[in-house]
N, C-alpha and C positions, 0 to 999 in steps of 0.2 A: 546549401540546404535551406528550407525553406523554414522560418519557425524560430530564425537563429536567436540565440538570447543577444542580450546586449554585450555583457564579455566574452563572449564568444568570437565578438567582429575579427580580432587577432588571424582567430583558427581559419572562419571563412575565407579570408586574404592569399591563405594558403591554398586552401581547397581550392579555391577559383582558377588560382595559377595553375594546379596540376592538373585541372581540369581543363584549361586551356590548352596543353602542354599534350595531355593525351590527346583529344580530337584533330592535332595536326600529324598525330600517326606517321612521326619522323622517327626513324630506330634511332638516329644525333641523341635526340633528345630525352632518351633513356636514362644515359647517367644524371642529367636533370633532374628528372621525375625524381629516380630513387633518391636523390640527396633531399629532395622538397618532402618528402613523405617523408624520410625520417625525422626532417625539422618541423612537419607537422605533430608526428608521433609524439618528440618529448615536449612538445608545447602544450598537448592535450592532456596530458598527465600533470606537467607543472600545473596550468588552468585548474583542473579538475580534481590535482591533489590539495587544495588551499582553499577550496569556498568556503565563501561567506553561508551564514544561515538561511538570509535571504535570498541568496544564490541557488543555493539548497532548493528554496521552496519553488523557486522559480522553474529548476529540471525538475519537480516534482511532479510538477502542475504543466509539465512540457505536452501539449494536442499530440505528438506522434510516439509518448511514450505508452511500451506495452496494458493492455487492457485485461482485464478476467477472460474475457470470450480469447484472447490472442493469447493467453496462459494455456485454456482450455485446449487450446489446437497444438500447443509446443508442449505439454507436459504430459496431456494424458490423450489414453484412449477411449472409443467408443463412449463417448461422452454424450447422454443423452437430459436433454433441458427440458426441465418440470417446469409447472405454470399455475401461479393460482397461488390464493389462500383459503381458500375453502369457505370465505367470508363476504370478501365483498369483489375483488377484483385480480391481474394479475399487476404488478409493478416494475415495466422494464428498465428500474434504476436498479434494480436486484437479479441477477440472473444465477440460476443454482437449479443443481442436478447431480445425476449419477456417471458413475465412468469408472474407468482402472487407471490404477498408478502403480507402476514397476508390482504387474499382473493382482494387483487387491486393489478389490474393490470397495469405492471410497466416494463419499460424499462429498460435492464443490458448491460451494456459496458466496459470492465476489460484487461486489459494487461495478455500475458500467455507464463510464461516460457519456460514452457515445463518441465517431470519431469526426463526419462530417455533421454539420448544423443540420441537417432535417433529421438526423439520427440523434443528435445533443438535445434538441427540442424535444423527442421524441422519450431519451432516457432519464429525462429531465437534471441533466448535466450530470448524474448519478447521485441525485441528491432524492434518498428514497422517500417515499409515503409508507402508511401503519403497515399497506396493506402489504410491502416488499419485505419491511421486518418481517411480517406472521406467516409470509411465504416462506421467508429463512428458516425461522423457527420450524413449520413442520416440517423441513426436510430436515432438519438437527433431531427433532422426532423418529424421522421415520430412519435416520442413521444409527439411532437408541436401540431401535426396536429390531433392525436386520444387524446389531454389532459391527456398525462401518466405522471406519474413522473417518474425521470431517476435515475438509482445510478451506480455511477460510482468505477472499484476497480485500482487501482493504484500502478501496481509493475514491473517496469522497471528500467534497467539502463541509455535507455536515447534513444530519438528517432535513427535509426539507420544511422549512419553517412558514409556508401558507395558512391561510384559514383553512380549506378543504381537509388539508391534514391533521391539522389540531382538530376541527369536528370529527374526525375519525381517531382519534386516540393515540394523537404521535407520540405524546411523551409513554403513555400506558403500555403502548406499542414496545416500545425502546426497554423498559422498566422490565416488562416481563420478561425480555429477552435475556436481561442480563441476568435475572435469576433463574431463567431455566435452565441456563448452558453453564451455570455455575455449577449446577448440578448434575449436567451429562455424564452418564458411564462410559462414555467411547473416548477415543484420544482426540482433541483439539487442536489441531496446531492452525492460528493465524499469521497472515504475512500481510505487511502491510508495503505497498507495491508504487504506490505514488501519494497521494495526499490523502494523509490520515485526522479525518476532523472531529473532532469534540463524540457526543452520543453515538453521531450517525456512524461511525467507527466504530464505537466501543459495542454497539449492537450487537455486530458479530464479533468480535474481536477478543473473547473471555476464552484466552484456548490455554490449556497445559505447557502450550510453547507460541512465542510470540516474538516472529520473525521479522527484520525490514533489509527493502533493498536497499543498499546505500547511500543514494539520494534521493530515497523518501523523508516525507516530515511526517510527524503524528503527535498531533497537539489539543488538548484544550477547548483552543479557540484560534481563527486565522490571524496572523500577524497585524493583518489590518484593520479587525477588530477588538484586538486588544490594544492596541495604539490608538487607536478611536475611545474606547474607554476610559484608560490611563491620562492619553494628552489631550485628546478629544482633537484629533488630526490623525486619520487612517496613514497620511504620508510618510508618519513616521513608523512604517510597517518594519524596515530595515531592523532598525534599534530596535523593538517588540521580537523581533526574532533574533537576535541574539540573546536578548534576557531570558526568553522563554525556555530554552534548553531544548527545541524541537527534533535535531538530528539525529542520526542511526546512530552514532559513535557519543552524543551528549544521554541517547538514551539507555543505551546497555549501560555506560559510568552509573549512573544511576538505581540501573536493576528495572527498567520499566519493560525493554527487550529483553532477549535472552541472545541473538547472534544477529549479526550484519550478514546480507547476501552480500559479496562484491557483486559488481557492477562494469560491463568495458568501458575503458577510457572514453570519456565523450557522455556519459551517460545509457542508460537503459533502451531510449529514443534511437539510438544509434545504430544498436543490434542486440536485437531481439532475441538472437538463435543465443548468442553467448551469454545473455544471460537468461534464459530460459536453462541452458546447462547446469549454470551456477545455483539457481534455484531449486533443482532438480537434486543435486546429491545432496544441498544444506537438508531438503524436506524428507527425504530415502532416511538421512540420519537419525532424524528426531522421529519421523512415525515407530522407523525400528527400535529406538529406545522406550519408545510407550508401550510396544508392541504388546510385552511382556507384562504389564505394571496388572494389576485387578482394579476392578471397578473401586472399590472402595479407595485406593492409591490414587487413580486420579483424578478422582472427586475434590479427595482432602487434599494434593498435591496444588491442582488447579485455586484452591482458596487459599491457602497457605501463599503462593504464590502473589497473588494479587491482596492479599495483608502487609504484605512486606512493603508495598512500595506506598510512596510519602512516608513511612515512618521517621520519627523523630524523636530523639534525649532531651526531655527539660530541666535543666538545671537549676534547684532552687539555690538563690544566693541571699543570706537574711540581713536585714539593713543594718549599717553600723549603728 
């Protein structure tokens, strides 16, 4: 497979073989095969049940893992893509529209890599400008105003930090967002899907419920930038993600998520269809539980929520 990570080489070794093993289309070498595939099977599991953090980030940030537009085709229907901020421009780091999900109708708004380079250049590696926020924004608007609920997908490395952007109002951009959608009367649920960065994240990302696939990250700031800071050597991005606590499972401990999607063996990259299933009944669950709630419920549920995390007891101790 093309893309492979570095501890991966193991798995390839395998794959190579049965792949070899299939194209000479000897029925002999059947019982081969099946014994090479199940010694692939529980290798991919031990592998992928034990990552490291920076392993983590690494299938996080994997080129062939699933995208919002490749959500868009596996989860819902008649999904039609809006354009525009009504300001200055449209932002194809931002891609968001209407559509049905399990038949209700619901508002999508997702960060988008892009998957070959004239299209990466092009979504500018989904790292948005003001004007993809304020696109988000009025379709979280305009999901207010028809009663839809929103979901939000979440994979960027961090709002995009140019001049061009900062003249147009990136942080302002950002800022308003997080206070509009604090205050949305419709249900929220974000899912954060591959690389979760700092602002450009949190943009969208203030939902009533706040999903990750299992080998996503959502952090702060990148590993390699906070190890750039701290030691002032990006190399040591490794150890920066372990301290950081970036994981699905580091962050529900926490309270910063509320559930893990599982993921197939091998990562997200792997197969799309199964975890596109996986996604699908975790998201059915929680819209149904907001379903019900009043505006006013999830207004103050949605703050209340996002109060809670970093909290901390200071303990006075008086000197002897």
């Amino acid at each position: 497979m093309p893309d492979t990570l570095d501890f991966e080489e193991p798995l390839l070794e395998l794959e190579t073989r049965i792949a070899e093993l299939q194209a000479l289309d000897d029925p002999a070498q059947r019982e081969e095969i099946g014994k090479l595939e199940e010694r692939l099977q529980r290798l991919r599991q031990k592998v992928f049940s034990s990552l490291t953090a920076w392993q983590t980030t690494q299938v996080a940030r994997h080129p062939r893992r699933p995208h919002t537009r490749d959500f868009c085709k596996l989860l819902f229907e008649d999904f039609i893509e809006l354009h525009g901020d009504r300001l200055f421009g449209d932002d194809p780091a931002i891609v968001a529209g209407l559509a049905r999900f399990e038949n209700q109708s619901v508002v999508v708004i997702g960060h988008q890599k892009g998957r070959e380079t004239r299209e990466k250049i092009s979504r500018n590696f989904g790292m948005p400008h003001p004007e993809g926020y304020r696109k988000a924004l009025r379709l979280m608007q305009l999901a207010e105003k028809f009663r839809k609920p929103i979901i939000t997908f979440i994979d960027t490395p961090g709002a995009y930090p140019g001049i061009a952007a900062e003249e147009r109002g990136q942080a302002e951009a950002i800022a308003r967002n997080l206070r509009e959608m604090s205050a949305l009367r419709v249900p929220v649920v974000a899912v954060v899907t591959g690389e979760g960065g700092s602002g450009g994240a949190l943009a969208i990302g203030v939902g009533n419920r706040v999903l990750m696939l299992r080998y996503a990250v959502y952090s702060v700031i990148s590993p390699e930038g906070c190890a750039a800071i701290l030691w002032g050597d990006a190399a040591k991005a490794s150890e920066a993600a372990e301290i950081m606590k970036i994981t699905a499972t580091d962050l529900q401990r926490l309270g910063v998520i509320d559930e893990v999607v599982p993921e197939p063996a091998g990562g997200a990259h792997r197969d799309w269809d199964v975890t596109a299933l996986n996604l699908k009944a975790v998201l059915a669950d929680h819209l149904r539980a907001l379903r019900g709630k009043t505006e006013a419920a999830l207004v103050n549920e949605r703050y209340e929520r996002f109060r809670r995390i970093g909290a901390f007891e200071e303990e006075f101790r008086p000197s002897a």
